[in-house]
N, C-alpha and C positions, 0 to 999 in steps of 0.2 A: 322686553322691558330693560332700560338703562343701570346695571348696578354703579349706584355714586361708594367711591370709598372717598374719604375725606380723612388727611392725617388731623390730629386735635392737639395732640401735645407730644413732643419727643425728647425723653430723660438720656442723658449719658452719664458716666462714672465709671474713671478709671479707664476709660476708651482710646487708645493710640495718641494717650498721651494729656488727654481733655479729662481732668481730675472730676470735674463737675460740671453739667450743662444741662438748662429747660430750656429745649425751643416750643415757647407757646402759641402755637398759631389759632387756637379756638377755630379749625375750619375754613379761614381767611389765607388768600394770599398773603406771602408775606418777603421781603427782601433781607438779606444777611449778607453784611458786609464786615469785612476786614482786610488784612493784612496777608501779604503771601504768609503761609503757614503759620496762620491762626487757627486753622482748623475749619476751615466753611467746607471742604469737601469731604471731611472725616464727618460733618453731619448725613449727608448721603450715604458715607460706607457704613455707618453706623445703621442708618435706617435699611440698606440692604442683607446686612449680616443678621439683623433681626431677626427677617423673614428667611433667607437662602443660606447662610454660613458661607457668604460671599462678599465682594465687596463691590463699588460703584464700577470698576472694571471687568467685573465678572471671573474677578480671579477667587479662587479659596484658599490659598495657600498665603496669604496675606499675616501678619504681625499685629494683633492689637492690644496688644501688651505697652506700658508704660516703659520707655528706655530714660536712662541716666548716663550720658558717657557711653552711648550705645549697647549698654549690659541691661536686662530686663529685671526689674524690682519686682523680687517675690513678696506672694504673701497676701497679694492684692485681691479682691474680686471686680471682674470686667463684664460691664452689667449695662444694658440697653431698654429702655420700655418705651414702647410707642401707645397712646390711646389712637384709636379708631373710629370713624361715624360712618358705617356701613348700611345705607337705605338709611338713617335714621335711627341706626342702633349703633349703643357702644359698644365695644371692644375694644379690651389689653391686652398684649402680651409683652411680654416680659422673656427675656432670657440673662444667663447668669453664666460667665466662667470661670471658674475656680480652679488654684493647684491645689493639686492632692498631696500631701505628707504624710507620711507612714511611719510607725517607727519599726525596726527590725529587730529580726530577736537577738537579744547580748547586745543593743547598742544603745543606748542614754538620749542620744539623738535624734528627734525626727529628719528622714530623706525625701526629698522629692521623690515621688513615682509617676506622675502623671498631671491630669485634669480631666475636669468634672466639668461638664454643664448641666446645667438647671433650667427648666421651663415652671413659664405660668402663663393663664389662661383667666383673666381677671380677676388675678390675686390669686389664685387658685392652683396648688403647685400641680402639673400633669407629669405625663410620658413625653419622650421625645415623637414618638409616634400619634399621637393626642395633640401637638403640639403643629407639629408635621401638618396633619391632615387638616386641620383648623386654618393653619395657610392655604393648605390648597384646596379649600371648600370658597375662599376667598377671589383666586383667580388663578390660573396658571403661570407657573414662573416664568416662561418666555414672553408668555401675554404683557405678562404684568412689569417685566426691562424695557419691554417694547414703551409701555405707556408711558412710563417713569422718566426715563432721560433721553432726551433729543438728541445724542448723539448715539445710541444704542445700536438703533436699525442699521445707519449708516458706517457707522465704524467700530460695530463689534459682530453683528452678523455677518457671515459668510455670505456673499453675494446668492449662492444658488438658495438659499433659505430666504434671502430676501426675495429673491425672483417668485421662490415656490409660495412668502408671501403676499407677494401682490394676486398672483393668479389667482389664489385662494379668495381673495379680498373681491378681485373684480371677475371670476371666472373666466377658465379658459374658453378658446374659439374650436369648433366641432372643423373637423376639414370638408364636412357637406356645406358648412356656412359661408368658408375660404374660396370652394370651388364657388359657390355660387354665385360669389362679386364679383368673380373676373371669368371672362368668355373664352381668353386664352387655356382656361384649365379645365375644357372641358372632356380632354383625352383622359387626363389622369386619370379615374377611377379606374377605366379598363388597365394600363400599363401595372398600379399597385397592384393588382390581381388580390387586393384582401392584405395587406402591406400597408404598414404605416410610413409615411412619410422619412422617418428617420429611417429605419429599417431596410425601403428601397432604396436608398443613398447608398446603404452599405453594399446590398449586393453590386450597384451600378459600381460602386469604385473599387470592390473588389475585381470583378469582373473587367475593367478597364483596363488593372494592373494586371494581370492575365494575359488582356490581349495586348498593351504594350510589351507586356515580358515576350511574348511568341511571336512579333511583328520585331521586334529587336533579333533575333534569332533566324527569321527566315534568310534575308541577304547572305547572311553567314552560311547558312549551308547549301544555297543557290552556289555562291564563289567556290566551297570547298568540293562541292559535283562538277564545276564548270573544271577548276584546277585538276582533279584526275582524270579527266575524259580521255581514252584514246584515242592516239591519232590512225586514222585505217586512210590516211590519202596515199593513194599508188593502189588500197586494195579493191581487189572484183570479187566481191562476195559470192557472186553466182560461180565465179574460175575454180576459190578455194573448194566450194562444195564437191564441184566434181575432180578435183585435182585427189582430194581426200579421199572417195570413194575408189579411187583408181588405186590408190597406196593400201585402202582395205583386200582389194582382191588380191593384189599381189604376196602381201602375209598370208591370204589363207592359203596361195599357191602354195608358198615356201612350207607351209606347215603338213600338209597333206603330204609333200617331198618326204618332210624329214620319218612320218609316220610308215612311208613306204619300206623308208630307208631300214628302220628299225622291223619292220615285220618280213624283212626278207626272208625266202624258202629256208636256202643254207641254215639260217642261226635256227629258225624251227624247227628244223628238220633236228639237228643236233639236240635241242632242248629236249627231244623225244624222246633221243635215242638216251638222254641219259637218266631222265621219269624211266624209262624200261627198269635200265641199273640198280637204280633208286629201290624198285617193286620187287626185283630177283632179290636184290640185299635183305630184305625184311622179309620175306618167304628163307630164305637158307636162315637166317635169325631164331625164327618164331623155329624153325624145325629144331633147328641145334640147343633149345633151352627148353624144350615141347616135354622132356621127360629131369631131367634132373632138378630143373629149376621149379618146377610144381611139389617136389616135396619138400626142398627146400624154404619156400614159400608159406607151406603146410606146417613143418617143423617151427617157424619163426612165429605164429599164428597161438602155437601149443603153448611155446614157452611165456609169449605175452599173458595168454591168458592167466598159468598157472602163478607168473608174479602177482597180476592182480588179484587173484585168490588169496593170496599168502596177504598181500597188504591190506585185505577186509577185514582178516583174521586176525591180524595182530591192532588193529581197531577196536574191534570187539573187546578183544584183551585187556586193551588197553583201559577202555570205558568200564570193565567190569572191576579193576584194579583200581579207580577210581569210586566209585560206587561202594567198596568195602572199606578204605580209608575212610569214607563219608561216614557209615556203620560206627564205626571205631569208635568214631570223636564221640558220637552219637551214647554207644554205650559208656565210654567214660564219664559222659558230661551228668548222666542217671545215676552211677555208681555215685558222684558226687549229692548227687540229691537226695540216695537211697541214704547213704550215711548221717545226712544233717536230718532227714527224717526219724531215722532209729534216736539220734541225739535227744532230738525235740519228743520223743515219746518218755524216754528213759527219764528226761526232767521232769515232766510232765506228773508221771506214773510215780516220782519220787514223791511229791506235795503230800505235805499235812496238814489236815485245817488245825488252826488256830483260832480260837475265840477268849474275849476279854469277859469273866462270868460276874468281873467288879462293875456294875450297873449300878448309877443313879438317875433319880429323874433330874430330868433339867431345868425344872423351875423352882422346886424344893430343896434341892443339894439330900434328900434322901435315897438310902438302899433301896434298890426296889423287890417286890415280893420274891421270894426264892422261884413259885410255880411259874411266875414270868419270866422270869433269866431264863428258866430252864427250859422253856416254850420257845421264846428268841435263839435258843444255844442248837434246838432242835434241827428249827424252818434252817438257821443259818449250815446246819452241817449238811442235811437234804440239797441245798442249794448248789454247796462245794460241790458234793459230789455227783451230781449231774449235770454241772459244769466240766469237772474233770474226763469225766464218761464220755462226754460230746466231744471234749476237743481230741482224746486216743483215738476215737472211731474216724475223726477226720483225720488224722495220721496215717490209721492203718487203711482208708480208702486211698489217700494219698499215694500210699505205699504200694498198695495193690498194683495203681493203673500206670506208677512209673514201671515195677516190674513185667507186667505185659508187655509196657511197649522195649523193658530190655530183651526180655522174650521172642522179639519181632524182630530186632533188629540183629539175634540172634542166626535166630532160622532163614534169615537172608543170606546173612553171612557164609552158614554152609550149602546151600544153593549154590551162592557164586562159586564159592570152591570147589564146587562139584563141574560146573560151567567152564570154569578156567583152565580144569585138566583137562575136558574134552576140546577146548580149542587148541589148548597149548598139545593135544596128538597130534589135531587134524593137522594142525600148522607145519609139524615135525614129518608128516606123512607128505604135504606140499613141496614142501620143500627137500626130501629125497627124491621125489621124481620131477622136481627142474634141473638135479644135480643131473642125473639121469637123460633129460634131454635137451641138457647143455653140452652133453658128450658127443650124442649122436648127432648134434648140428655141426660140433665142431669136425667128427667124421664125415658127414657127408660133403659139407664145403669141400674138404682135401680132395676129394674127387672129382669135384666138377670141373670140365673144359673149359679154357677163356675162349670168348668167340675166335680172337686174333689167332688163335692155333688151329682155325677152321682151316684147308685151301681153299675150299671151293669160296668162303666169303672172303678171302682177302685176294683171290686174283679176281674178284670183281668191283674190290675196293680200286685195285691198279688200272681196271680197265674204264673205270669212270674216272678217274683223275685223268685218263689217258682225254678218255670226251670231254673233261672241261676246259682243259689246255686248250684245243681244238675249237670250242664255243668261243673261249676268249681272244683268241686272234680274229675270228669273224669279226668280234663286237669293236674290234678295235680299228679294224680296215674301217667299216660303217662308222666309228665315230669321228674318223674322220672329215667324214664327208658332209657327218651329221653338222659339224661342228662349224663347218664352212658355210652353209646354209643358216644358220642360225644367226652367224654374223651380217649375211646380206638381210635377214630380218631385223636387227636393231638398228642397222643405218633407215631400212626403210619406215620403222616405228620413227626415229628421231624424224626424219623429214615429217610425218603425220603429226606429230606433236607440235610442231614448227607452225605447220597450216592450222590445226585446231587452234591456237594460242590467236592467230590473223584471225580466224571466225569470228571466236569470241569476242572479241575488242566491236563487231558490228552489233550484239547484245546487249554489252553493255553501253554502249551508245544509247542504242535505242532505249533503255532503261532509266538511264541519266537524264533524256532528253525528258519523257516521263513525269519522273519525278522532280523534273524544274517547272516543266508544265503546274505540278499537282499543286507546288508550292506556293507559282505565283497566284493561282485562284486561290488557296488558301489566303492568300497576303489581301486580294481583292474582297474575300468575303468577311477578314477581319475588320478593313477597314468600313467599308459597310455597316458592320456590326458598331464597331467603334461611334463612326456619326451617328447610326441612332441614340446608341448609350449619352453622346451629348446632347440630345436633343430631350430624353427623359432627364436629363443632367438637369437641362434649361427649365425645364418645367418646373421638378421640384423646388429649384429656386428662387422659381416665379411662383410658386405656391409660399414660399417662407417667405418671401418680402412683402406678399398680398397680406398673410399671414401677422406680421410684423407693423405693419401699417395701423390695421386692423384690431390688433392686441395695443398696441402704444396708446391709441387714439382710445379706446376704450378705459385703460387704465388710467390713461393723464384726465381724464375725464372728474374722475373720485377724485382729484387733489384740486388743491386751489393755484399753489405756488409751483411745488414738487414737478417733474416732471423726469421720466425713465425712459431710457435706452435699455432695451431688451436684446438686441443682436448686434453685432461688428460686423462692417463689411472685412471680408478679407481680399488678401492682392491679388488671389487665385480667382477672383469674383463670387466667392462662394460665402457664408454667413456664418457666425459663431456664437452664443448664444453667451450671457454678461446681461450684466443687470448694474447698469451707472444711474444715479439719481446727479438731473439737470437743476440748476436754479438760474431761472434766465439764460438757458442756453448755457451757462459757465459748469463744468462737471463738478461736481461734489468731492472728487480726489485731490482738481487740480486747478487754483485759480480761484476758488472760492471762498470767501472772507469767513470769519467766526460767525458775525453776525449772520450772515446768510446761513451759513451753515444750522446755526440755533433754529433760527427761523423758520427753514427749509424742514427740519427736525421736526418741529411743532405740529409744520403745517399735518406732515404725518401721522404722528402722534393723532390729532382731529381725526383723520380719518381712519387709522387704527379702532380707537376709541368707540366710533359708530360702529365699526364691521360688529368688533367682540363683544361691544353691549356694555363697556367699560369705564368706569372713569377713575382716572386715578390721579393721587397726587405726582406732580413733574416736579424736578429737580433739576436746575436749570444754573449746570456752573459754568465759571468765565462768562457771568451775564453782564458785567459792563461794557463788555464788546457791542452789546446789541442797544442802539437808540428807544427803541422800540421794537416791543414782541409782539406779534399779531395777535391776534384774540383767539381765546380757546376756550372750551369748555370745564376745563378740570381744574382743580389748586394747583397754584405753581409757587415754587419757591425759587427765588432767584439766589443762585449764590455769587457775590460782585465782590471785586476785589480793588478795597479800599486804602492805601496806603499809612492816613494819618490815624485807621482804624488799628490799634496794636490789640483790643478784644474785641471780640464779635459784639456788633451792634444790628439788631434787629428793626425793621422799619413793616408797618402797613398801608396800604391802601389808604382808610381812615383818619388812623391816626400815628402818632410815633414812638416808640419806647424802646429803649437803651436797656437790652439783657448782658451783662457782662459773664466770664467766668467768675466762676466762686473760688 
């Protein structure tokens, strides 16, 4: 069912300048003519800020304040009401702006702080929320720009909102629909494998840049393989192998030589004879140190042990010398507590009760009975003194259990000092018999023979110096010889090295050759890959143009006049998606007149209108431009700009009447 709104009457005061103004339309079209800035399109802003706190440009940061000399005239209130015929019912609202003054504290003055708006709801003051929701139980606010002014859709929406409204308006196309009007598409499904049209684009021209990036790169590393290859012309690969094996045998000749050379009889034989030497030395050794050197050994063994005795011992001491300083403090710290305890008894034990026997009562101011004083005088001395009783006996327990424990700390004390002489004997007994067998070490050293005073070990220290003089000139004849043979072995390694170095250059050939092979099939498989990737290329964009056909024709269908551009070819041949609105072919950006433009607007408008079930009043400025408006179905107010008009003059359909400012 079609909601009609219908404006009925629109009040201004104090509005961007318009002190006072009724545009009375009763419901009717109606025409409002004047002068540049007389205010025809401050009727519009007016009628938008009503509803949205906006203005005919959908700005909110807008000025509708009264200026004088460009400075804004306080003090005022800026006050809009529209009535409404919604299905047949009325509705007001009203809103109200107001500055706020305050006055502060200690100042005589009201200050500006702010502003106030004020809502109502047919006379009826509300919330802004109340207020609010009462609009939008009405229509929605995009809805409702949309229907209002012919130039809204066009040159205040964002083209993709306008796109996302048409499709809404005429529904989008299924790509089962798209595939099924053209016979060219009937691959696609399989190739999206479940992929949307746009979606497969992406991977295709990802994928594309990929394989241009690695078809740009092969060439390059083909030339940088071809440019190091070695040159092996002049070599016989079969010659070097066995050239090479020939140079292997002749090193192991050479080395088995030099191993001969080194294991000759002669230097064995001597090596022998001086291991013998060697074995007779340590037998005349171990004899000549067999008896003095074992008590020696013995003695040094005694005396260690007995220091470490001594140094347990005087630990001990030590710890227990420790341990009775502990005591000390111990007992002093009691003797301190015993004393403040005897103090605290002796005050104590001093006390005398005291009692007042001058009693009155307290609510008569009289004596009271002598047998009562003397009863009170009684309980109170029983009391003292079993108070005083209790606190000596906590004293003298008190006293009791520090003195035990001085007791205790007592009888430790001579313990230790019982402990400390018998270490400090043992210790004195230790340490006479180290004195004791630091004597007889130092006797016995004096005694002992140095080996070098042996004969028998040092004329066969001379006779093995004699065998290794001897060894050493063998080894020096042999290194001679060793040494000459070694060098016919590094000439012959250097030739081998020479010929491996030739080998390999046929390896790497072969390697290079390879992997130019591997690259060019790479380069053949990309491109392969490549054609197909444009051949799905092709399709997709034979599916958006089918696509594109198909959605134009559909949506130009719902307009009368209107007609839209959905996609842009691009240079690449590919498509890009834009939403231009056509009027006879001429674009709506560029080329196209006011009048058209109005027109073209309208035509909109109508079919807006239908989608949303809406009708609204339009507001139709710069309408002198237009000869004639097509026909619509809603209230329209033209706003036309009349020069000899210097106040707004209002015209109807019917008949004519001249509304001026007040």
């Amino acid at each position: 069912m079609m909601k009609t709104i219908i404006l009925h009457r629109l009040d201004l005061k104090n509005f961007k300048g318009v002190r006072s103004f009724s545009l009375e339309v009763n419901g009717e079209n109606a025409k409002v003519f004047g002068d540049n800035a007389t205010g025809k399109t401050t009727l519009f802003d007016a009628f938008v800020w009503l509803l949205f706190d906006k203005d005919s440009q959908n700005k909110k940061d807008f000025s509708i304040k009264t200026l004088v000399n460009g400075e804004e005239v306080h003090g005022l209130e800026h006050e809009v009401e529209a009535t409404f015929i919604v299905n047949g019912t009325k509705l007001t609202l009203r809103k109200v702006y107001s500055e706020k003054w305050t006055k502060k504290r200690g100042s005589a003055e009201k200050q500006f702080s702010g502003h106030t708006t004020d809502y109502f709801i047919d006379g009826v003051p509300s919330k802004k929320k109340e207020f609010t929701d009462q609009v939008a139980s009405l229509v929605d606010e995009e809805i409702f720009k949309l229907l209002t002014s012919p130039m809204y859709f066009n040159e205040q929406l964002h083209w993709q909102k306008r796109r996302a409204t048409l499709l809404e308006i005429c529904g989008d196309i299924t790509e089962e629909e798209v595939i099924a009007s053209n016979k060219d598409l009937v691959k696609l499904p399989n190739i999206l494998q479940g992929r949307t049209i746009e979606n497969h684009r992406k991977v295709i021209a990802a994928r594309r840049a990929e394989i241009n990036k690695e078809l740009d790169k092969i060439p390059v590393r083909i030339d940088e393989i071809e440019h190091n290859l070695p040159s092996v012309e002049g070599l016989n690969k079969q010659e070097l192998e066995v050239n090479i094996e020939k140079l292997n045998a002749e090193i192991d000749e050479k080395q088995d030589l030099i191993s001969n050379i080194r294991n000759g009889n002669a230097i064995s034989l001597k090596q022998r004879e001086i291991q013998e030497i060697e074995l007779e030395l340590l037998q005349i050794k171990q004899a000549h140190e067999a008896g003095s050197k074992d008590d020696l050994y013995k003695l040094k063994a005694q005396i260690q042990e007995e220091t470490s005795n001594i140094y347990l011992l005087e630990s001990k001491q030590s710890n227990l010398r420790h341990q009775k300083r502990f005591n000390d403090e111990s007992i002093v710290s009691i003797d301190t507590k015993l004393q403040k305890l005897r103090d605290e008894w002796f005050e104590i034990n001093n006390q005398e009760f005291v009692h007042n026997d001058n009693c009155e009562c307290p609510t008569c101011g009289q004596d009271l009975p002598e047998e009562q004083v003397s009863a009170t005088r009684e309980k109170a001395l029983a009391q003292f003194n079993l108070n005083k009783s209790k606190k000596l006996e906590e004293i003298d327990a008190a006293g009791k259990r520090e003195k035990a424990t001085k007791e205790g700390f007592q009888e430790k004390n001579e313990k230790l000092a019982k402990d400390n002489e018998l270490i400090g004997k043992q210790i004195a007994d230790k340490q006479e018999r180290l004195t004791l067998l630091n004597a007889q070490l130092k006797e016995l050293e004096s005694s002992v023979i140095d080996i070098m005073d042996n004969p028998a070990y040092t004329s066969k220290l001379q006779e093995k110096a004699t065998k290794a003089k001897e060894l050493e000139e063998l080894r020096e004849s042999a290194q001679t010889a060793i040494q000459s043979v070694e060098e016919e072995i590094i000439t012959l390694r250097n030739k081998r090295v020479t010929l491996q170095g030739d080998l390999a250059k046929f390896s790497t050939v072969n390697q290079s050759q390879s992997r130019m092979e591997e690259l060019m099939q790479r380069e053949k498989d990309l491109a392969t890959e490549f054609e197909k990737l444009e051949q799905e290329l092709y399709l997709t964009e034979e599916f958006i143009r089918t696509k594109v056909n198909l959605l134009e024709e559909k949506i130009n269908s719902k307009f009368k006049y209107a007609r839209f551009k959905l996609f842009e070819q691009q240079i690449n041949g590919g498509l890009l998606e834009t939403c231009e609105t056509l009027y006879d072919g001429v674009p709506y950006g560029s080329g196209l007149n006011n009048a058209a433009r109005i027109n073209v607007g309208l035509d909109i408008i109508n079919t807006l209108s239908e989608h949303f079930g809406v009708s609204a009043p339009i507001f139709v400025d710069n309408s002198e431009a237009v000869t004639r408006l097509i026909d619509v179905d809603s209230q329209v107010i033209q706003l036309i700009v009349s020069e000899p008009d210097k106040v707004l003059r209002v015209e109807y359909p019917k008949h004519k009447e001249e509304i001026l400012w007040q």
